[in-house]
N, C-alpha and C positions, 0 to 999 in steps of 0.2 A: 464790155471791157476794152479798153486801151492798152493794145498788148506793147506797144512801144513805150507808155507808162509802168506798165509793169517789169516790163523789162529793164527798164529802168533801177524799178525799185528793187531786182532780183540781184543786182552789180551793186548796189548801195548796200545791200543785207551781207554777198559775199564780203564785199571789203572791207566791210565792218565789224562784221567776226558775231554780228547778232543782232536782231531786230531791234531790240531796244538803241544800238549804237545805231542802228542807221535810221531810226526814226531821228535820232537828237542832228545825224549830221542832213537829212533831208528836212528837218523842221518841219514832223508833221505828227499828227497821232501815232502811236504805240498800235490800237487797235488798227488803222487806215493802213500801216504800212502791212499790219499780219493779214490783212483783210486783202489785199494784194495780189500777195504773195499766194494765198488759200484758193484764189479765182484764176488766179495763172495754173497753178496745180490741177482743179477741177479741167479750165481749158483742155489742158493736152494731154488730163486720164494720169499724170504720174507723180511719184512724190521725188520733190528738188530739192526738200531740208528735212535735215533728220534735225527735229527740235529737241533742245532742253531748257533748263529754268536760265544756263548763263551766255550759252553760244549754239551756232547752229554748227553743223558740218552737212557738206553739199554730199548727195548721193553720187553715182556715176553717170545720173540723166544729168539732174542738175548740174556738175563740169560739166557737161558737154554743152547744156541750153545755155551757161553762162558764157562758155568759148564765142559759143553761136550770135550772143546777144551784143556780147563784145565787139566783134566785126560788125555786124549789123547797126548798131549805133555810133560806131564809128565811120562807118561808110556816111551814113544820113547827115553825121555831122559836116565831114569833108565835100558832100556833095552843096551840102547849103554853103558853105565859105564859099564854093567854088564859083556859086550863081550868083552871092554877093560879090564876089571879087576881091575876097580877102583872101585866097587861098597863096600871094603873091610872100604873103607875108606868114612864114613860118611859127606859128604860136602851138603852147602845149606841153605836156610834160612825156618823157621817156622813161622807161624804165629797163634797164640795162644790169644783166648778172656776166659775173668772171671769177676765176678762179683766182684767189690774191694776188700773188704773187704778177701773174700775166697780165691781170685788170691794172694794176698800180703801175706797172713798166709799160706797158702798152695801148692798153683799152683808153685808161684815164688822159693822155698826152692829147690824145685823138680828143676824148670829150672835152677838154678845156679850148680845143680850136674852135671845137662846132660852139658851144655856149659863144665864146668871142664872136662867131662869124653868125651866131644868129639870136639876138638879142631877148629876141620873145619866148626862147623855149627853155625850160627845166629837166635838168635828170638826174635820176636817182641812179645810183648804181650799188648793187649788193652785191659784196667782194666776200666770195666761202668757198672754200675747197670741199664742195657737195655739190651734188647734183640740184639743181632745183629744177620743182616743176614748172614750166611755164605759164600756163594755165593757172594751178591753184597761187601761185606766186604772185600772179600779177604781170609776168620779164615782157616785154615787148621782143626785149631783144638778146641775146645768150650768146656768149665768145665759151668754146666750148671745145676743151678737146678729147680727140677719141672716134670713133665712128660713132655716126647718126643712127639712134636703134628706134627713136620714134616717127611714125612715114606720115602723122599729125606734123610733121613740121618741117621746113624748109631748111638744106644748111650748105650757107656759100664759102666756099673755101679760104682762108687766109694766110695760110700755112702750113708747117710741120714745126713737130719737137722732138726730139731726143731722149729716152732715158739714160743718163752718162754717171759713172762713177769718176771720184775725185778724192781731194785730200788736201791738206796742207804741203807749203815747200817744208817745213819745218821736218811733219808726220813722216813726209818720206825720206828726208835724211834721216831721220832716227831709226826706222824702220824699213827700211827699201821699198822700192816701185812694185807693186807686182806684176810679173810677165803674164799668167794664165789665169783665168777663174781659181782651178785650183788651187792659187797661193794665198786666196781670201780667206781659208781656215785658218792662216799662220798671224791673220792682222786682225786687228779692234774694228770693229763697226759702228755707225751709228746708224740708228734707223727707225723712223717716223711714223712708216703707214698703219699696217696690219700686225695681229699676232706671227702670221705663218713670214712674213719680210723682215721679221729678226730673225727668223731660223734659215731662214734660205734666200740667195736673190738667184731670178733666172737671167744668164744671158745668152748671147749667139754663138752657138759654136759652129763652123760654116754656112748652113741653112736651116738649122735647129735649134730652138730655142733649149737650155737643159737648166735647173734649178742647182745653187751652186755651196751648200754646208757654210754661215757664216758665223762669226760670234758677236754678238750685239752687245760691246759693250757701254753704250747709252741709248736708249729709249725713251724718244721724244714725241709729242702728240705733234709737233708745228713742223713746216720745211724752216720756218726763220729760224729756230731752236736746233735744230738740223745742221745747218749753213753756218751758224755761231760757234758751233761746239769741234765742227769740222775746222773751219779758219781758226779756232784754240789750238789744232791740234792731238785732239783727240783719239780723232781714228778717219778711215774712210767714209762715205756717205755718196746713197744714190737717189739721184735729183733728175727732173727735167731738164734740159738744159738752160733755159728758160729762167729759171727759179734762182740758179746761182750764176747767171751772163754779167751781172757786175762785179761778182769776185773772182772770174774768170778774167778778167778785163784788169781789174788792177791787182793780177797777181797772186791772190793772197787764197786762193783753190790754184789745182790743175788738174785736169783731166788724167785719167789711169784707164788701162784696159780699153784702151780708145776699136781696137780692132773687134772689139766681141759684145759691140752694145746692142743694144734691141732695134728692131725697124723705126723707120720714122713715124707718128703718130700724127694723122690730121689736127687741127685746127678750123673750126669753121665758125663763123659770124652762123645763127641759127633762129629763126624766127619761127609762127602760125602760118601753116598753109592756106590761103585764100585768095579767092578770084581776085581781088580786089584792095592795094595793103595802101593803109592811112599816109597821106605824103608826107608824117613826120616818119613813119619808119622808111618808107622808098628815099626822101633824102638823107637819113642816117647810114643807111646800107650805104647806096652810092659815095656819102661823105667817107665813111670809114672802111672802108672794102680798100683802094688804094692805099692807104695811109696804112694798113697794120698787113696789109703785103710785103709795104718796105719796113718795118719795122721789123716783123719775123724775121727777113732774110737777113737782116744784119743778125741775127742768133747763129743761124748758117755759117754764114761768111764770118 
């Protein structure tokens, strides 16, 4: 068995969503490709797909042999450019996750330089306010905020965010500023996340965070819907800071409660831990690591 061919063919079944799909995108038998896949299993004693008639779904070995297979053929590939002498010349495709809001204002500015500054390479970027796996996803590379809980992966700092509460100029002449947590019972809310962040928001009161009785008067699934309904006028609404830095900027929010908001939240560019990382993602990091340093801090400042 050719385990670098099958391994091969175990990245083409993942990404494919089912053998039948990735026989048609490796152009080969249906049988050749399951035949494969069955002697890479026997190899190493475990099962890597739980089959059915339409799709596969990988086990918990299988991520891991496909995390494994991943690196490993991407090293082989980066090693041969290198001996040819093409490694000069950055070619290849990235894939790149963010949370909307922060991918669109920041991530995306960065990607449009590097695409300019380097002709040969491709990237996908999927903008959701979820978590995705990196692994079963496919992400090369994750802007990510919140602490790092998986030690499967790398994560370089690029900043901090804020959770801040706001409102319209409008909201607050009609209805005053409020001074303490406590005056959030007396005002409309808007709010986006959870069932339990209609009933409650927690903030800081000295070095305690305490959950604080509000009344939700709109319930939104999006921050955009959030941000819209807030600059109408509506009510208050608690955002990253992040998420509303251009209606902070021309006006049309202001920040409230500015003394009592939650700690600041990392930020970090987050990658697969390994010896060894493809020089399209070693020059992405390096490319975007400065660039969304100083873009963060102007949220700051």
């Amino acid at each position: 068995m050719d385990r670098l061919e099958a391994m091969s063919v175990l990245l083409a079944v993942s990404e494919a969503g089912s053998i039948s799909a990735a026989s048609r995108k490796l152009k080969a038998p249906l049988a050749t490709v399951s035949r494969k896949i069955s002697e890479l299993e026997e190899h190493l004693d475990v099962r890597l797909l739980m089959r059915s008639n339409r799709q596969i779904t990988l086990t918990e070995a299988g991520r891991s042999f496909v995390a494994a297979s991943r690196r490993i053929l991407q090293e082989l590939g980066e090693a041969e450019r290198e001996v040819s002498g093409e490694q000069k010349i950055l070619k290849g495709g990235l894939v790149l996750s963010a949370p909307v809001a922060l991918g669109r204002f920041h991530l995306l500015p960065v990607v449009i330089d590097f695409l300019r500054d380097h002709p040969s390479m491709d990237v996908r970027m999927m903008l959701v306010d979820r978590r995705l796996n990196m692994i079963e996803d496919h992400v090369d590379i994750g802007l990510r905020v919140g602490d790092l809980q998986d030690f499967s992966l790398i994560a370089k700092k690029v900043g901090s965010v804020r959770r801040v509460v706001c409102a319209s100029p409008a909201y607050l002449k009609r209805r005053g500023t409020p001074k303490t947590p406590d005056d959030l019972k007396d005002h409309d809310c808007i709010t986006f996340e959870n069932t339990l962040s209609a009933q409650t928001w927690s903030l800081n009161v000295g070095k305690t965070e305490k959950p604080f009785p509000i009344h939700s008067r709109l319930v939104v699934s999006t921050a955009e819907a959030a941000t819209d309904a807030a600059v109408a006028g509506i009510g208050l609404t608690r955002m990253l800071d992040y998420q509303i830095a251009p209606q902070l900027r021309d006006g049309t929010l202001r920040l409230v409660l500015e003394s009592f908001r939650s700690p600041p939240k990392p930020v970090h560019l987050i990658y697969e831990a390994g010896r060894h990382l493809p020089l399209k993602i070693r020059t992405f990091l390096d490319y975007a690591s400065p660039r969304l340093k100083k873009s963060m801090r102007a949220i700051a400042g």
